[in-house]
C-alpha positions in Angstrom: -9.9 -24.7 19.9 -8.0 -24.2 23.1 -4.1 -24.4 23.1 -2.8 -24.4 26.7 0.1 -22.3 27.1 3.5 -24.2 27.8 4.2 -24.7 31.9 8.2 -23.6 31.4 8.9 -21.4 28.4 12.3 -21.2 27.6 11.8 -17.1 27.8 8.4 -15.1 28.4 6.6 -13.0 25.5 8.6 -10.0 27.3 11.9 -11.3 26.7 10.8 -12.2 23.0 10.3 -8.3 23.0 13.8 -7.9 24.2 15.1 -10.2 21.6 12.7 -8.8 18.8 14.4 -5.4 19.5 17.8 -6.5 19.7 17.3 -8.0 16.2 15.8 -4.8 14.9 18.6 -2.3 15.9 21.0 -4.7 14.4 19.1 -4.0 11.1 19.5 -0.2 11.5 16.2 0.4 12.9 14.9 3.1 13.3 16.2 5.2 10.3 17.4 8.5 11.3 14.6 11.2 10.5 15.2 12.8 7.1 11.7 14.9 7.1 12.5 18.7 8.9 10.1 20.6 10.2 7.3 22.1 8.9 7.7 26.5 8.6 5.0 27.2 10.5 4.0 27.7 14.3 2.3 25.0 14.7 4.7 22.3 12.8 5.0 20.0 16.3 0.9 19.1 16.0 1.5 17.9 12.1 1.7 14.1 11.7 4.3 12.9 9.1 1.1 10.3 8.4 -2.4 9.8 9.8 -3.2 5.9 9.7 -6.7 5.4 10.1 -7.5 2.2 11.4 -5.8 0.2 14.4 -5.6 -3.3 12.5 -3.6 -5.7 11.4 -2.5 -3.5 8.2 -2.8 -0.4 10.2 0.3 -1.3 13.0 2.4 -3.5 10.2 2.5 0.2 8.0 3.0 2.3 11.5 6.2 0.1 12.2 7.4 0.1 8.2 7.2 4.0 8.4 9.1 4.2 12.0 11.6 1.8 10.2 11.9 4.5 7.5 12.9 7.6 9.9 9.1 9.0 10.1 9.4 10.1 13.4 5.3 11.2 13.8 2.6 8.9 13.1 -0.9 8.9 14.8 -3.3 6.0 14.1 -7.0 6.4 14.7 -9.4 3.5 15.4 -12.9 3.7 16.4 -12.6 0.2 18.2 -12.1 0.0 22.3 -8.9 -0.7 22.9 -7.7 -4.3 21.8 -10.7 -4.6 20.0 -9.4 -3.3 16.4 -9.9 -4.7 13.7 -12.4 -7.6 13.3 -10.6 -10.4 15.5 -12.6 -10.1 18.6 -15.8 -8.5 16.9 -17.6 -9.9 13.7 -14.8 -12.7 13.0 -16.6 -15.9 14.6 -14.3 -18.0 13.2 -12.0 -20.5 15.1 -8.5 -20.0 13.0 -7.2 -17.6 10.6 -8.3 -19.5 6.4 -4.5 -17.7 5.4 -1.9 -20.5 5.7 0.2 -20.3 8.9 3.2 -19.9 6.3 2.3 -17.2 4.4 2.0 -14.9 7.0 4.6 -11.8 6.3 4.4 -8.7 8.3 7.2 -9.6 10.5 9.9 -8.2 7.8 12.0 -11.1 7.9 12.9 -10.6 11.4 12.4 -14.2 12.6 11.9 -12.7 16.5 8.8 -10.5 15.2 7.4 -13.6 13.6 3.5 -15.0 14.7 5.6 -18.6 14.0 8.2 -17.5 17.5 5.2 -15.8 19.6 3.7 -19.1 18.9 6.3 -21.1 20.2 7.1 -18.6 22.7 3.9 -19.0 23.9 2.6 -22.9 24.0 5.8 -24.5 22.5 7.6 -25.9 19.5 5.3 -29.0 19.4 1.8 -26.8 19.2 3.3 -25.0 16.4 4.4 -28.2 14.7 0.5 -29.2 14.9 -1.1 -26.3 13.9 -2.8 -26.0 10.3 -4.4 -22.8 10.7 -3.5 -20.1 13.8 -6.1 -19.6 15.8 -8.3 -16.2 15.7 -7.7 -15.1 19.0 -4.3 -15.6 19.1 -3.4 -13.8 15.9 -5.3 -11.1 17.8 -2.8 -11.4 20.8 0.1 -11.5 18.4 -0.8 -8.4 16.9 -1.4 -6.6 20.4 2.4 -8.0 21.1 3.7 -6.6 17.7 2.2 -3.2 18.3 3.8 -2.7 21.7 7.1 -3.9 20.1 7.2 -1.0 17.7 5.4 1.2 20.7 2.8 1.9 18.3 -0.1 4.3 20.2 -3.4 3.8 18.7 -5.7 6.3 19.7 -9.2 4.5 20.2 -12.7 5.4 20.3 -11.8 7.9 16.9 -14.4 8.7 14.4 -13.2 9.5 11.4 -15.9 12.0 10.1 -13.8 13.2 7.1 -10.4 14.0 5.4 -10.2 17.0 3.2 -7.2 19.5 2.3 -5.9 22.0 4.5 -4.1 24.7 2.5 -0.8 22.2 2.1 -1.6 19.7 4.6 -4.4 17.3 5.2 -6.7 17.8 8.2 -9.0 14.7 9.5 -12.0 15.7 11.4 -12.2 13.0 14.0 -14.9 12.4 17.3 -13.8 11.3 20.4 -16.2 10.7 22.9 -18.2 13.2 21.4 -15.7 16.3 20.8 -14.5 17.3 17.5 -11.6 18.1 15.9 -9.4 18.4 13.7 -5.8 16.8 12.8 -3.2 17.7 10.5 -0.5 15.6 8.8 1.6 15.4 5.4 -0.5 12.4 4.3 -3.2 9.8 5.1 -3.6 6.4 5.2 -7.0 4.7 5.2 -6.1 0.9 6.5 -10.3 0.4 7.1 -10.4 -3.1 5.6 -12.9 -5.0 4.0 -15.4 -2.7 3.7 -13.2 0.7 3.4 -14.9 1.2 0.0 -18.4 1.4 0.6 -20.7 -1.0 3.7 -22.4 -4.1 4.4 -24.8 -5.0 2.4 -28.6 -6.2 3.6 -30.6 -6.9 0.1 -33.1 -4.0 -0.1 -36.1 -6.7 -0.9 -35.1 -8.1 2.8 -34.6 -5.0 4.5 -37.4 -3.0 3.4 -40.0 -6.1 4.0 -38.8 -6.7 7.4 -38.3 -4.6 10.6 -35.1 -4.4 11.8 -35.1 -6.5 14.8 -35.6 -9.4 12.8 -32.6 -10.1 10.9 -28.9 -8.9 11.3 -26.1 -8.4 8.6 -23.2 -11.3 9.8 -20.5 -8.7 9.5 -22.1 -6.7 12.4 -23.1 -7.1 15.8 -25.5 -10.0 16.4 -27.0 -10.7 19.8 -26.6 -14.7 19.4 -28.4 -15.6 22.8 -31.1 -14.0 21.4 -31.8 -16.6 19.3 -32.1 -19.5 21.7 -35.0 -21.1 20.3 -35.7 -19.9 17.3 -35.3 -20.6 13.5 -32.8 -19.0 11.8 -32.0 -18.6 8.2 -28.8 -17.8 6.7 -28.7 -16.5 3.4 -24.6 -16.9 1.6 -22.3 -19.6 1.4 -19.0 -18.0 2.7 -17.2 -18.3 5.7 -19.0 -15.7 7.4 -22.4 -17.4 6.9 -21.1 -20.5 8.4 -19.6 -19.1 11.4 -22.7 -17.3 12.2 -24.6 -20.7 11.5 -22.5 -22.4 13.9 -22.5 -19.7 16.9 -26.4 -19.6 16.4 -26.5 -23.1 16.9 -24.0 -23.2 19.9 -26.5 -20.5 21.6 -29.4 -22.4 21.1 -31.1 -22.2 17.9 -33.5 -24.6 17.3 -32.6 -24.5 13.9 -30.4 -22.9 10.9 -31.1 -23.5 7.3 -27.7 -22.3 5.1 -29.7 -20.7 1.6 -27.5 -19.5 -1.3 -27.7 -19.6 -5.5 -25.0 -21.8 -6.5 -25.7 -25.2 -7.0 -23.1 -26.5 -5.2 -20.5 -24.9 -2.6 -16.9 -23.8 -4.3 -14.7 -26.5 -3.8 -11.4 -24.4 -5.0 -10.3 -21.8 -3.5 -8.4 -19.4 -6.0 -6.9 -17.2 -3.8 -4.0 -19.2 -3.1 -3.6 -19.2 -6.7 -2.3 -16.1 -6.9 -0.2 -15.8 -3.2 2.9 -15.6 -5.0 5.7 -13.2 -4.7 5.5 -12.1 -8.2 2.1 -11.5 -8.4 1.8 -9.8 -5.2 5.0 -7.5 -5.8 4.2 -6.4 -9.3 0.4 -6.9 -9.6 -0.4 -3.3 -10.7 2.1 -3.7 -13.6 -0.1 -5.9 -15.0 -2.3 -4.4 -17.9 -5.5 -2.9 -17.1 -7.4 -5.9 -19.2 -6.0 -8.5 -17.0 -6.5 -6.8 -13.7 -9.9 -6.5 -14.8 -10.8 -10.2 -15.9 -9.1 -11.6 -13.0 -11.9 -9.0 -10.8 -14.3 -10.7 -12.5 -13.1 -14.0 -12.6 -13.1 -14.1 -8.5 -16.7 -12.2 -8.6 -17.6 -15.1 -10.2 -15.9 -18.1 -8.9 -16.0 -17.1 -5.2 -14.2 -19.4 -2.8 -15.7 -22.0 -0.7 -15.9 -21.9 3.5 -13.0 -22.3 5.3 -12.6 -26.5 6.0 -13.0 -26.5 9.7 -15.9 -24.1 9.6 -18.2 -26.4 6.9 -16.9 -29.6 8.7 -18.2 -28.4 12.7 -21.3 -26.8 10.7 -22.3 -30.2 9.1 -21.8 -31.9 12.3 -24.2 -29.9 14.4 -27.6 -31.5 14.6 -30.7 -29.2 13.1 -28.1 -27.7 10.3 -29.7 -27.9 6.9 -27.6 -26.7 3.7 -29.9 -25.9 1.0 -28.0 -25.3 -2.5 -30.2 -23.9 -5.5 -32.3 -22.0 -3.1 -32.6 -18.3 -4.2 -34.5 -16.0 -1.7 -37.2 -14.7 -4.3 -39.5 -12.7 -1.9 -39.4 -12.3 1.9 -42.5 -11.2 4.2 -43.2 -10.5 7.9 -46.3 -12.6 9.3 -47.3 -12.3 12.4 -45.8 -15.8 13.3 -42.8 -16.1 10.8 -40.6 -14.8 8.3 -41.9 -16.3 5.3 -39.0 -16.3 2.0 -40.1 -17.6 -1.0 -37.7 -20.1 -3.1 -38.2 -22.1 -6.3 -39.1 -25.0 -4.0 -41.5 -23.1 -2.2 -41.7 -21.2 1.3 -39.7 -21.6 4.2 -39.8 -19.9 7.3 -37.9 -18.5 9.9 -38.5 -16.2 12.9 -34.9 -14.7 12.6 -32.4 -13.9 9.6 -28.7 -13.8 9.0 -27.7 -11.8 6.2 -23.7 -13.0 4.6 -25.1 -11.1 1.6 -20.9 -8.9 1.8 -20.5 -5.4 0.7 -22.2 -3.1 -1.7 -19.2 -0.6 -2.9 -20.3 3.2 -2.6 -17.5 5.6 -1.5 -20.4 8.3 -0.8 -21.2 5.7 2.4 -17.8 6.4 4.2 -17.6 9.4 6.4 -13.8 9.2 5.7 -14.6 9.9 2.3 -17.2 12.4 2.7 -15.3 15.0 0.7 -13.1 12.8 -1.5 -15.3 10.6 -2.6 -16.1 12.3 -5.9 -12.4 13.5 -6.7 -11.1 10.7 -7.3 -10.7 8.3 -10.3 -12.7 5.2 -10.5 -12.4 2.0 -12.8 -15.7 3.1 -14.6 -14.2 6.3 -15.8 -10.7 5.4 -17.0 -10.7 2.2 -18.4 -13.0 0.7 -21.1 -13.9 -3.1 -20.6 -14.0 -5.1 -24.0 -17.5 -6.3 -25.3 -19.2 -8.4 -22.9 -16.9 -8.3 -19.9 -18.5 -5.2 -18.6 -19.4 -4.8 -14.2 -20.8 -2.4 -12.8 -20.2 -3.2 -9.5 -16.4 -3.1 -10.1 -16.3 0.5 -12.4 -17.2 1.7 -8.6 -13.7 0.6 -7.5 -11.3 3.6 -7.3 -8.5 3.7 -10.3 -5.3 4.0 -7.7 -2.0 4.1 -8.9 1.2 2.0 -8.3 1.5 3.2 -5.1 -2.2 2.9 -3.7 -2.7 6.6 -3.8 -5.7 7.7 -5.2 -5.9 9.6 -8.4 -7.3 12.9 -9.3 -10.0 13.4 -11.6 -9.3 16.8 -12.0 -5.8 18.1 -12.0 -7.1 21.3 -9.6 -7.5 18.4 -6.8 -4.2 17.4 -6.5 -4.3 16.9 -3.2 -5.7 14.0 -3.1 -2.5 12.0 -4.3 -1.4 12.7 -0.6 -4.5 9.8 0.5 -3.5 6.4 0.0 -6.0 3.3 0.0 -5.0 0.4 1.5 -8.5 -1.8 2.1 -11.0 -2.9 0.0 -11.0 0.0 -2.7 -7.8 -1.2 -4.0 -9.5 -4.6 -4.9 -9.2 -4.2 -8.6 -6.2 -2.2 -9.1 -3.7 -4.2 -6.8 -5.4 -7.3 -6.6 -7.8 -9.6 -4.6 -5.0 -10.3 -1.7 -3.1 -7.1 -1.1 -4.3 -5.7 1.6 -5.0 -9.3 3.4 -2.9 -11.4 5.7 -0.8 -13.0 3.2 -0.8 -9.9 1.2 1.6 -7.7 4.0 4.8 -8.9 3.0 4.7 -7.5 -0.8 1.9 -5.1 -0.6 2.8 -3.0 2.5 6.5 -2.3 0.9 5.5 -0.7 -1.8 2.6 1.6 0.0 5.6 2.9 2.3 7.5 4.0 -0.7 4.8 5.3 -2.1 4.1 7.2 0.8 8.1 8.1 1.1 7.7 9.4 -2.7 4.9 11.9 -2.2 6.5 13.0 1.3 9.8 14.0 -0.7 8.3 15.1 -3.9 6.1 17.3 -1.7 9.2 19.4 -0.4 11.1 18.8 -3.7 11.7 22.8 -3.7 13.6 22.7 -0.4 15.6 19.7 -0.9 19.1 21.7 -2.9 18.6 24.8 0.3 18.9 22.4 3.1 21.9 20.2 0.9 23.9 23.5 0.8 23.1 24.3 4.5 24.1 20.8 5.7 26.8 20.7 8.2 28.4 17.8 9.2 32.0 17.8 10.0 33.6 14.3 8.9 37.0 15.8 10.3 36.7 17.6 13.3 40.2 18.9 13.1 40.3 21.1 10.2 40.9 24.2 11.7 44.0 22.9 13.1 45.0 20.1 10.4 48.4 22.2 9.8 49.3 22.0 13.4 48.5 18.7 13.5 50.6 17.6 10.6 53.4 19.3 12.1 53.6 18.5 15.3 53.7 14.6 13.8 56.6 15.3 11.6 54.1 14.6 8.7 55.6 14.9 4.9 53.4 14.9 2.5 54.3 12.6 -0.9 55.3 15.0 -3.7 54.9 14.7 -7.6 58.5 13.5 -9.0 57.2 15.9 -12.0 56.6 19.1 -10.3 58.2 18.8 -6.5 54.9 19.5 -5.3 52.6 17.8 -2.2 50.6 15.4 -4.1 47.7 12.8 -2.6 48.8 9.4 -1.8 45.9 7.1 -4.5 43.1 6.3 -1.7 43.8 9.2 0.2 
């Protein structure tokens, strides 16, 4: 979908900048720093917070913590730069499936807003017509938002672990192929979707077939390599259709759509539960509910986003198949054969939507925290018949999206907070998304805030009696003062003596 951008704008993207800042000093932003300076020689190199990942969740927490007086925060992403997070990589989708009104990471400042960048950009009228924002220029948005809060993301990053350094944390990172290491005061991971464990290629599929013949659709795919050929797809979400229709706008000859259900989801329940109370205060619910509605959207799924099942049912040699289970798969020598319970179809190239398989030992990030933490398996008991094992992988976090401690010894890990896809089952299907940012991301600053103060709790009543800050710069000299302005001071009619006037 291409939007042509207005011929006259009232005022340019720069001078939305200009009015985006004016409206955020007029708020108080930034806080003044309240976090001193660590006692130690190398203090200046510690980051107040290490944000790994350069996306959408990754900038919107860089600027809530800049709003809140941290003056020190590096984020990593492994992307080139403007290409983190998915928008311009395995997102093959036309628009954004979140609601062009429940977008929130624009903290009620109506200047910071996709909705004015929008209008800014192509007019009041394009905006008007608009169901969903496109995918590219949520991308641009967010590029414009991070150089409003001057947010430098350092690209090309591996993250190759996070473990504790004696008070600190230290991230071992590669960049272009040196390593090191940095230290901060805490750690965010904002690695989305699949932060807690990787995509997922069926091991039947993967371990029958060499590698150059099918592609996970959350990954690189090489699209005008399939001019020609016949594709199968194998899910029902939007992913699968996206990659059905870009392997049909290359040139396939032809893409059959395979997956279990009988028939495609036709609700989507996510926008069930896009409300402000249940996206503020979704981790005070009890353990037994958070854990049914897990399962409930493991098993009800949502259906493709409208736009991306309509353009796929359009195209000519699209076939959805419903009720058709991949049961084997083998590599001829002229085909991809996968058996069904209709029989065999074949294909000389695959497209795997088959999502994530959650495994915390996968992440390099996680390479030494991974079995520190708490997980849904070990502190919480699921009533008879409601048991998943997929989702006792999910790490227990608390309130705050910090991960827990297993053992007390490993405290440390309370300084690492999770905010992707291991927070799935204790803060909900929606936190970490789109529509999530507006509840979700307040609550991971103050948890953030919390550990940074409880962390330095011992030096909190030293600095208090060390403060200085004259409110009255004349106290020395307040006597002269007084008398060389003929000042009499009120005086008690019971004793005679100076007394302060009530508001004094």
């Amino acid at each position: 979908m291409m939007i042509a951008p207005i011929d006259t704008p009232r005022m340019t993207l720069d001078g939305l900048k200009r009015e985006a800042l004016a409206d955020l000093a007029l708020l108080g932003y930034p806080n003044a720093p309240w976090l001193s300076d660590l006692p130690r020689p190398d203090a200046a190199d510690v980051a107040d917070v290490i944000i790994v990942g350069g996306g959408q969740s990754g900038i919107t927490i860089a600027a809530a913590l800049k709003w809140d007086g941290l003056r020190h925060i590096r984020v990593l992403d492994s992307g080139a730069p403007g290409a983190e997070g998915p928008w311009l990589t395995f997102a093959r989708m036309e628009e954004l499936r979140t609601p062009k009104t429940q977008v929130g990471n624009e903290f009620n400042v109506v200047n910071l807003s996709v909705r004015r960048w929008f209008e800014t950009r192509y007019g009041h009228q394009a905006w008007a017509d608009l169901s969903r924002i496109p995918r590219t220029d949520w991308k641009a948005y967010l590029d414009w938002y991070a150089d409003v809060f001057e947010i430098a993301i350092t690209n090309h990053c591996e993250v190759l672990d996070v473990a504790p350094e004696g008070d600190l944390i230290a991230v071992t990172t590669r960049i272009g192929g040196v390593i090191e290491k940095c230290l901060a005061r805490a750690v965010v991971l904002a690695t989305g979707y699949d932060g807690a464990g990787a995509w997922r290629v069926p091991p039947f599929i993967s371990a029958a077939l060499s590698p150059d013949r099918f592609d996970h659709t959350n990954g690189p795919v090489d699209f005008d390599a399939l001019k020609g050929l016949r594709v199968g797809v194998l899910g029902h979400g939007a992913s699968a259709f996206d990659n059905a229709i870009k392997a049909l706008e290359a040139g396939a000859a032809s893409v059959d759509l395979c997956f279990r259900r009988a028939r495609l989801p036709r609700t989507n329940p996510h926008r069930a539960v896009e409300t402000p109370g249940m996206m503020t205060h979704y981790p005070d619910l009890s353990e037994n509910t958070r854990w049914d509605i897990a399962r409930f959207f493991r098993s009800a799924d949502q259906p493709p986003p409208v736009r991306s099942f309509e353009t796929a049912m359009s195209l000519e040699n699209f076939r959805l198949r419903p009720a058709t289970p991949w049961l084997e798969v083998s590599q001829q020598a002229d085909a991809i054969r996968v058996t069904t319970p209709d029989g065999v179809l074949e294909f000389d190239h695959l497209l795997l939507a088959t999502g994530m398989d959650v495994d915390l030992a996968v992440r390099p990030e996680l390479r030494t925290i991974h079995d520190k933490v708490a997980l849904w398996g070990e502190r919480y008991t699921p009533q008879d018949g409601s048991e998943d094992a997929r989702l006792a992988r999910f790490p227990y976090l608390d309130g705050f999206y910090g991960f827990i401690p297993k053992d007390s010894g490993e405290a440390w890990v309370s300084r690492v907070f999770a905010f992707n896809s291991c927070s799935f089952v204790s803060h909900g299907p929606h936190s970490t998304s789109i529509s999530g940012h507006k509840h979700a991301v307040p609550r991971l600053v103050r948890g953030v805030l919390r550990r940074l103060l409880l962390d330095r709790e011992a030096l909190i009543l030293p600095e208090l009696t060390a403060y200085v800050s004259p409110d009255l710069p004349i106290a020395d000299n307040f006597e002269v003062v007084l008398a060389e302005a003929n000042w009499q001071p009120a005086r008690s009619p019971e004793t005679g003596k100076p007394a302060m006037r009530s508001g004094a």
